[in-house]
Each structure stands twice: as C-alpha cells, then as structure tokens.
DSSP file (Angstrom, degrees, kcal/mol; ACC not computed):
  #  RESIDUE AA STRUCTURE BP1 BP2  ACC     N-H-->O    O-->H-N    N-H-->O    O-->H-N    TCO  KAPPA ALPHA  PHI   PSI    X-CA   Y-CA   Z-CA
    1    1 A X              0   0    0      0, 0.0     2,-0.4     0, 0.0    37,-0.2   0.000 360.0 360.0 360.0 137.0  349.1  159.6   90.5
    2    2 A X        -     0   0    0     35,-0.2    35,-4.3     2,-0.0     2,-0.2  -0.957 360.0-153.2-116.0 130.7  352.4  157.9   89.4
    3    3 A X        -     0   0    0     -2,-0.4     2,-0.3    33,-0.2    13,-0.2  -0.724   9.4-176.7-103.1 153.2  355.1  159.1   87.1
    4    4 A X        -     0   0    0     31,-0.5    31,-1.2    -2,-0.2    11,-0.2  -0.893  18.3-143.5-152.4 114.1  357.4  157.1   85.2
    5    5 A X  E     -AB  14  34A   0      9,-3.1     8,-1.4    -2,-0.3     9,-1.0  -0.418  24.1-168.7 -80.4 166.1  360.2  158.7   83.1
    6    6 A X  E     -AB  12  33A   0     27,-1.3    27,-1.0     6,-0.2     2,-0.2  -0.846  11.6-115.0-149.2 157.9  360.9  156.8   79.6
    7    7 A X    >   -     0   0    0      4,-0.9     3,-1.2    -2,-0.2     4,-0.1  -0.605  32.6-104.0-103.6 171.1  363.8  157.0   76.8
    8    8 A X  T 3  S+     0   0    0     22,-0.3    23,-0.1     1,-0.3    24,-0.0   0.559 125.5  51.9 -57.7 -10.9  364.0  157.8   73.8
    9    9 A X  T 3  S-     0   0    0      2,-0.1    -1,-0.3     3,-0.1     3,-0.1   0.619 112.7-110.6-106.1 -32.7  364.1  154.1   73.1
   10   10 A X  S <  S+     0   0    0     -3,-1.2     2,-0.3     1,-0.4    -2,-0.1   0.597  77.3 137.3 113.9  37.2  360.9  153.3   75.1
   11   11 A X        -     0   0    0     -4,-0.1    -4,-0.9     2,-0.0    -1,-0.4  -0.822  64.5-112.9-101.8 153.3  363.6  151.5   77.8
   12   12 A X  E     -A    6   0A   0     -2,-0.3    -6,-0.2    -6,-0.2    -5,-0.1  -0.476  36.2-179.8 -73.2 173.2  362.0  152.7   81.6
   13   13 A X  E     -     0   0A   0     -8,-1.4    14,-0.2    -7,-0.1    -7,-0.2   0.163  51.2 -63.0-140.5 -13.3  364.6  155.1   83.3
   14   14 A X  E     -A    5   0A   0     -9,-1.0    -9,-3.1    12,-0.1     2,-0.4  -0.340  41.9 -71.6 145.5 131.1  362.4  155.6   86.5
   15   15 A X        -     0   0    0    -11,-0.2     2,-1.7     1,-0.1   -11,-0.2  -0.566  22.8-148.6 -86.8 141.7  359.9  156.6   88.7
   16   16 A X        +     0   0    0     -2,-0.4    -1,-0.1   -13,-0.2   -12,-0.1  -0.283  51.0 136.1 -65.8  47.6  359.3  160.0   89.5
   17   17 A X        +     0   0    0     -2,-1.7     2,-0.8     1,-0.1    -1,-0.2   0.217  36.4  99.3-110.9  22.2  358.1  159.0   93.1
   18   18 A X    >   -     0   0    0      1,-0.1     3,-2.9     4,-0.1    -1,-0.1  -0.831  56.1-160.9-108.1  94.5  360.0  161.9   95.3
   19   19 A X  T 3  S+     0   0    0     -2,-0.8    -1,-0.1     1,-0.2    -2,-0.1   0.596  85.4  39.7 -24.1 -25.2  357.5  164.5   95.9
   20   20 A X  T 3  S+     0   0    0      2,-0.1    -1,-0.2     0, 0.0    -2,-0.0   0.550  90.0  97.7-109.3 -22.7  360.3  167.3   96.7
   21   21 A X  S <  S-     0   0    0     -3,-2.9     2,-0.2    -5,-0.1     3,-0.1  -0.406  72.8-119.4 -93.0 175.3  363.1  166.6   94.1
   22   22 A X    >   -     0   0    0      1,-0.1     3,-2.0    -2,-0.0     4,-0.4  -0.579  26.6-101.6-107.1 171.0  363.1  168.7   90.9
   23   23 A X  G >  S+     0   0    0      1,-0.3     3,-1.6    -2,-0.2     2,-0.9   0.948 121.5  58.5 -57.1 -78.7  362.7  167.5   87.2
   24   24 A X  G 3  S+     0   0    0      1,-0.3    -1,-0.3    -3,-0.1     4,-0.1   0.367  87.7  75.2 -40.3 -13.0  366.6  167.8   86.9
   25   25 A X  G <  S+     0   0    0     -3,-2.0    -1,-0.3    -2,-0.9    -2,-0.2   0.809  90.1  65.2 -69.1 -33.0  367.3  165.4   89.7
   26   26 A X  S <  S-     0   0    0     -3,-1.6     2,-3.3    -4,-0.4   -12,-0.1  -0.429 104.4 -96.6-111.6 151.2  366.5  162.6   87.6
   27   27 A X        +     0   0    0    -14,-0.2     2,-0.3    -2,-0.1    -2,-0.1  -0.379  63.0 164.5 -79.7  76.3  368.5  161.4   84.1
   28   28 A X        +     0   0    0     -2,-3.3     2,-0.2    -4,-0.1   -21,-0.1  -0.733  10.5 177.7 -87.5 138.8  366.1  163.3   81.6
   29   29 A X        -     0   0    0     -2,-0.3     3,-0.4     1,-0.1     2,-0.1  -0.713  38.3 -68.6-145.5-143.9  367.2  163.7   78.6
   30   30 A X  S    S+     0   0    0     -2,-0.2     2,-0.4     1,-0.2   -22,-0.3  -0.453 121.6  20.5 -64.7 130.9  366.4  165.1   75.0
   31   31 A X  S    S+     0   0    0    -24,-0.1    -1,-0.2    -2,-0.1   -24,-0.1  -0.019  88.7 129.7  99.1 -44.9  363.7  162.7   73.8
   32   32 A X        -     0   0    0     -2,-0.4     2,-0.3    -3,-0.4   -25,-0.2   0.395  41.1-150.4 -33.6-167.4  362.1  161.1   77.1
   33   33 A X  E     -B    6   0A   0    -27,-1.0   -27,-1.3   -29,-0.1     2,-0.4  -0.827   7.0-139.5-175.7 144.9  358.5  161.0   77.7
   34   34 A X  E     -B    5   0A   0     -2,-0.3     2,-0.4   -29,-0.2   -29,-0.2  -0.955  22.1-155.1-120.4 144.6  356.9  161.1   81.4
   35   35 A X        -     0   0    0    -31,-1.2     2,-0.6    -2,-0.4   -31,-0.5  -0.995   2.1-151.8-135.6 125.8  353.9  158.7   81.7
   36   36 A X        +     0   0    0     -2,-0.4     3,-0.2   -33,-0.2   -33,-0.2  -0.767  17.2 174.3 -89.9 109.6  351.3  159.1   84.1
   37   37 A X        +     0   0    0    -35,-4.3   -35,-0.2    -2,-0.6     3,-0.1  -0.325  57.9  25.0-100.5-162.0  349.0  156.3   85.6
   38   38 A X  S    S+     0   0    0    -37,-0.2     2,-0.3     1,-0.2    -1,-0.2   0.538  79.3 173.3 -17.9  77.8  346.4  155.7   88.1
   39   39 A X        -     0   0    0     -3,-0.2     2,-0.5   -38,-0.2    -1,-0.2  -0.708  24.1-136.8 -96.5 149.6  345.6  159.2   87.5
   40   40 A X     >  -     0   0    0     -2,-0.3     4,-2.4     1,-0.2     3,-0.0  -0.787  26.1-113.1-112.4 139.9  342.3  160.5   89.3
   41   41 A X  H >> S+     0   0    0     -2,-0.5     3,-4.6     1,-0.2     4,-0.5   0.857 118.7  59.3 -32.7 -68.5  339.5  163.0   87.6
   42   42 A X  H 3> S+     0   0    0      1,-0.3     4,-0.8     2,-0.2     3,-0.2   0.790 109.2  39.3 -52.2 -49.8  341.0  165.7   90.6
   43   43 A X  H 3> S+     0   0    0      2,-0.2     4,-6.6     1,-0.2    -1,-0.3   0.585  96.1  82.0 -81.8  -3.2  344.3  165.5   89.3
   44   44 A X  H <X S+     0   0    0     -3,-4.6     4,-3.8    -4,-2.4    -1,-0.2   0.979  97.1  48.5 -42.3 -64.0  343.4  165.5   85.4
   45   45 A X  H  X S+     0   0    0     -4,-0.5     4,-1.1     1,-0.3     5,-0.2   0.932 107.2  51.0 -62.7 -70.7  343.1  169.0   85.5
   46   46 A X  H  < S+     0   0    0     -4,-0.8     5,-0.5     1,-0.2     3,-0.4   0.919 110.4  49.5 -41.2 -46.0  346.1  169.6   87.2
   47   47 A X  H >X S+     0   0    0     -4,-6.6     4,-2.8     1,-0.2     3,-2.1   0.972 109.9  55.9 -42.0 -58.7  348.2  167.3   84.6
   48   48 A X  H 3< S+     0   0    0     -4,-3.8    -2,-0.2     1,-0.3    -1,-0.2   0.553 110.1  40.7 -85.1  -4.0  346.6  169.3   82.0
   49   49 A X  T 3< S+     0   0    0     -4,-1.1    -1,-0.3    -3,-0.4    -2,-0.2   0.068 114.6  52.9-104.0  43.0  347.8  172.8   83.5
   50   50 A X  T <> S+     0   0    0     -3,-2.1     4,-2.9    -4,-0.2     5,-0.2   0.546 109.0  45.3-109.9 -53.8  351.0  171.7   84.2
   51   51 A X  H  X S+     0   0    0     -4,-2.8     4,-0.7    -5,-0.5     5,-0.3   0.822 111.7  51.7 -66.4 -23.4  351.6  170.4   80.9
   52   52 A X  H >> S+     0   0    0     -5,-0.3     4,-1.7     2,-0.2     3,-1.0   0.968 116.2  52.8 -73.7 -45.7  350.0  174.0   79.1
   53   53 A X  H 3> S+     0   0    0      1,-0.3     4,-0.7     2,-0.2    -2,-0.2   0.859 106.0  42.2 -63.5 -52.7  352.6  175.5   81.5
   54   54 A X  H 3< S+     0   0    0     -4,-2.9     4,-0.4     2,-0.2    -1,-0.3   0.395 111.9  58.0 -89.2 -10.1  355.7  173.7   80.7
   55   55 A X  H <X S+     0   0    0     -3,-1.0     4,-3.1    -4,-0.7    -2,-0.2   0.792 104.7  53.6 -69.7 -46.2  354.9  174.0   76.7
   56   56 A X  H >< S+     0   0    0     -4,-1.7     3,-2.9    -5,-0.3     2,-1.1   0.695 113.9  40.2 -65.9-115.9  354.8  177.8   77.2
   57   57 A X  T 3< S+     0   0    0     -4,-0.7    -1,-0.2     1,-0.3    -3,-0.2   0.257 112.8  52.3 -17.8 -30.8  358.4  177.4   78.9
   58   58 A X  T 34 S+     0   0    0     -2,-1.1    -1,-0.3    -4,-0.4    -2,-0.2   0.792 108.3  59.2 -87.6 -40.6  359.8  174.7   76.2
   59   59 A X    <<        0   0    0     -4,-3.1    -2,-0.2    -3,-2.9    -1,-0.2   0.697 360.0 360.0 -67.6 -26.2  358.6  177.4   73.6
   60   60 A X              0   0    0     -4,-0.4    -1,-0.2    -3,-0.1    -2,-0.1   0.585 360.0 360.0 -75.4 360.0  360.9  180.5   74.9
C-alpha cells in the first residue's frame, strides 16, 4: 500500500513511505487529504479501521 499526502490545493506534498515516522513528521496541514494506492483486499480492512478510528479522535 502507498500513501501520498495532498493539499488543500490538490498540489502533492509527499509520500508517506517511512514506516516508523508519525503523522506529524510530515507538513500536514488543515485541509490535506492522504491517498492510498495499490492497496490489497488484506489491507482494505485495515484502511477502513484506521480511518473509523481516527474520525472518532477528529470528533473529541
């Protein structure tokens, strides 16, 4: 699976490709987007509780 952070502008900003570093390492900001490729059926399910997970946090 490959990540690719995006701007509010749709300009790329970067790929996500360090297994170890945290979201904050990287220039996120208000507005971005991550996009996911060559994603595999095994890891759907992981996106998609990653992503339930990290709504639940953005909501507090």
């Amino acid at each position: 699976m490959e990540l690719e952070l995006y701007g509010v502008d749709d300009k790329f900003y970067s790929k996500l490709d360090q297994e170890d570093a945290l979201l904050g390492s990287y220039p996120v900001d208000d507005g971005c987007r991550i996009h996911v490729s060559q994603i595999s059926s095994l890891a759907t399910g992981l996106v998609s509780a990653m992503m339930s997970h990290w709504g639940k946090m953005m909501a507090v």
